[in-house]
C-alpha positions in Angstrom: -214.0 -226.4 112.5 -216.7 -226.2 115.1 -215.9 -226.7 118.7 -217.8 -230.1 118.7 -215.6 -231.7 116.1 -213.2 -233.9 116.8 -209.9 -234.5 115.7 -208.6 -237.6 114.3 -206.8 -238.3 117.7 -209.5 -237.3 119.9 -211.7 -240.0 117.5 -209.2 -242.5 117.6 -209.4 -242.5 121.1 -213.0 -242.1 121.6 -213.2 -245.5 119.5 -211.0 -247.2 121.3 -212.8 -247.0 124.6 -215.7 -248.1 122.8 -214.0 -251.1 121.7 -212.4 -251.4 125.1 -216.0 -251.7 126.1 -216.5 -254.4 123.3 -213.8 -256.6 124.9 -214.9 -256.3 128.0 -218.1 -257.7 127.6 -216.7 -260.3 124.8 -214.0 -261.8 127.9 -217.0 -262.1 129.9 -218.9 -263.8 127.1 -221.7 -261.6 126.4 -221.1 -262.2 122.8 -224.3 -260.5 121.7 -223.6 -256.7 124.0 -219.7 -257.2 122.0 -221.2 -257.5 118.4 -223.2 -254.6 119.0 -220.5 -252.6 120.3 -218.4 -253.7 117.7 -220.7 -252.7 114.7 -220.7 -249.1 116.1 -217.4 -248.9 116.0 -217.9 -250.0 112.1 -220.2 -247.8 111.3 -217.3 -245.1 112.3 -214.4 -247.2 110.8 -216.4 -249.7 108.4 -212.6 -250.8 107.7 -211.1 -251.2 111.6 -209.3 -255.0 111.0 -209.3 -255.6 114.8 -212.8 -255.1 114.8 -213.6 -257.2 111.7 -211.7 -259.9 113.0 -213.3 -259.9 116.0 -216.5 -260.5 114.8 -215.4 -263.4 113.0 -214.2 -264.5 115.9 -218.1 -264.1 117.5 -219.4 -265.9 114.7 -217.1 -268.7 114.8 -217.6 -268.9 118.7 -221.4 -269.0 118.0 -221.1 -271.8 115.5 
């Protein structure tokens, strides 16, 4: 393993300031800054539920 790979924890983590970030700006209702945010953290975790969900919730909020 090279020095620049992370482990699963450090990822986890990592990911879930991104998201953090995502919430942040979906409270505040930038919707459009949180669904970006949010498909980064799919295209790391195409399968994160929270994050699924909260796009449906943007998509519902947008009509």
């Amino acid at each position: 393993m090279s020095s620049v790979d992370l482990s699963s924890e450090q990822q986890a983590l990592a990911l879930q300031k991104v998201l953090d970030i995502g919430l942040q700006h979906h409270a505040k209702g930038d919707l459009s800054k949180a669904k970006n945010i949010y498909q980064q953290v799919l295209m790391v975790d195409p399968n994160h539920s929270e994050v699924l969900h909260l796009l449906g919730v943007i998509a519902h909020q947008v009509g």
